[in-house]
N, C-alpha and C positions, 0 to 999 in steps of 0.2 A: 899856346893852348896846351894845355892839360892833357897828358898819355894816359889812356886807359891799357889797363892787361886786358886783355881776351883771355880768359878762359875756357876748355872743355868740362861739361859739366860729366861728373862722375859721382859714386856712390858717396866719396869722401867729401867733396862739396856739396851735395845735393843739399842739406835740411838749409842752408845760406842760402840756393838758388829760391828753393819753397818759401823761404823769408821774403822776398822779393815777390815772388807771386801773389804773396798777401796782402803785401803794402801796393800791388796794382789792382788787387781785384775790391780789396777794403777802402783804398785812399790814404791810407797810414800804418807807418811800419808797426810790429807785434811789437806788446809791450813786456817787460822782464816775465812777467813771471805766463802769459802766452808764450816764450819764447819755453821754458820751462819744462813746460805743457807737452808742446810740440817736439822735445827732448826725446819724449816717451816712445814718441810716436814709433812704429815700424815702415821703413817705407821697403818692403823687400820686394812689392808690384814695382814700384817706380823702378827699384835697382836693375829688376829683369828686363826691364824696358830698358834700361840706359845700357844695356850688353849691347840690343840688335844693330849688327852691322851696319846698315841704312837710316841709321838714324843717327844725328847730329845737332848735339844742344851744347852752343857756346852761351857764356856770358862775360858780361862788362864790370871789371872789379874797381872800386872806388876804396881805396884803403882797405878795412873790413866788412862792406856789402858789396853787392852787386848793384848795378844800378839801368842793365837791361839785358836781352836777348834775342838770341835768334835760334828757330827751332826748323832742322833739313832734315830732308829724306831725299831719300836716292829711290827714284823707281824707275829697276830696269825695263826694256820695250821688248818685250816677248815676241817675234815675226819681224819687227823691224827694225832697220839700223843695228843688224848684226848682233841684237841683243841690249846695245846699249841705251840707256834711257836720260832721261831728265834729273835735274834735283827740282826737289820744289820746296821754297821757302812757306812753312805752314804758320810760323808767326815773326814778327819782329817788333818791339817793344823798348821804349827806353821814359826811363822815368821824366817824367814834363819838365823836373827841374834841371835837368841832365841834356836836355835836347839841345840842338844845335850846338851841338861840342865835338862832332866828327865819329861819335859814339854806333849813329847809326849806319857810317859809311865802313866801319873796321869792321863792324860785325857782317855787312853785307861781300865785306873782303872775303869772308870763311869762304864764301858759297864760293867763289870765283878760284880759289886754293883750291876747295875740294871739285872743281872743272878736271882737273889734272889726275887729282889721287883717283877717283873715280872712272875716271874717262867718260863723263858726263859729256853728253852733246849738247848741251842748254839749261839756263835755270831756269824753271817760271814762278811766277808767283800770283796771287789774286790781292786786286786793292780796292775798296769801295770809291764807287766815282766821288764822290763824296770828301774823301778824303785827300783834299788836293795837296796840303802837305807831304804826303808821304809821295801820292804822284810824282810831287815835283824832286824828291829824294830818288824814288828811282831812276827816269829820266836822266840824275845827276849822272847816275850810279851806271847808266850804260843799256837801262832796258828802253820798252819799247813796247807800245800796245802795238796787239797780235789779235787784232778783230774784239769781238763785243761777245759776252758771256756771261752765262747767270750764277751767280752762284748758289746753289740748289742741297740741301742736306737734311738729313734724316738722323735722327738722334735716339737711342736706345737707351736706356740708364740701368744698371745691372745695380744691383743691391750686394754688396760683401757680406755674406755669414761666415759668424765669427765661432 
């Protein structure tokens, strides 16, 4: 089987990681002269974002793409357990034609690395019941439903002026 790199995503990978994003959120990768485009672009919100200490985006390199991800946060527990808190896995992602190739099980490696760096007492994560593939990826992977929960969210959209 085929070794993937893991990656940390940082300033100097990121427009490659956002290529990726596109070809999941489009269905197909940008073409030359999108990619062009996207050249121009300024990502210096993203870059600010990829400083903060609690947060944690690896990716899966395929020669010269990426071909998935996984996005952590570390959130400490304020009153209990001495401060120390969870990570929680916010996405994980790997391209369809890319699946079952161990892809999704190194990148769930990070979290379980950053148990240590952190001194995290737990990862959690949320999966739609639905989604029995991925279920059955966790389950591999070592987790374990932890009762029934909704998942419930509230979404704002801020407008950039330029």
């Amino acid at each position: 089987m085929k070794e993937y790199k893991i990656i940390k995503i940082d300033n100097q990978n990121y427009p490659m990681f956002d290529d990726m994003v596109f070809w999941r959120i489009n269905g197909k990768q940008r073409t030359y002269s999108e990619k062009s485009e996207v050249a121009n672009n300024n990502f210096s919100d993203v870059y600010v974002a990829l400083t903060n200490s609690n947060l944690y985006v690896y990716a899966a390199l395929d020669n010269d793409k990426f071909v998935g991800w996984i996005s952590i946060i570390y959130m400490p527990k304020v009153g209990r357990l001495n401060g120390l808190g969870h990570l929680y896995i916010d996405e994980l992602w790997v391209e369809p034609t890319y699946r079952k190739q161990n892809i999704a099980n190194r990148l769930l490696e990070k979290a379980d690395e950053l148990l240590n760096t952190t001194e995290s007492v737990g990862v959690r994560l949320y999966v739609n019941t639905e989604n029995l593939s991925a279920k059955k990826l966790y389950v591999k992977c070592g987790f374990s439903e932890s009762g029934t929960a909704y998942f419930m969210e509230k979404t704002e959209y801020h407008t950039v002026q330029n």
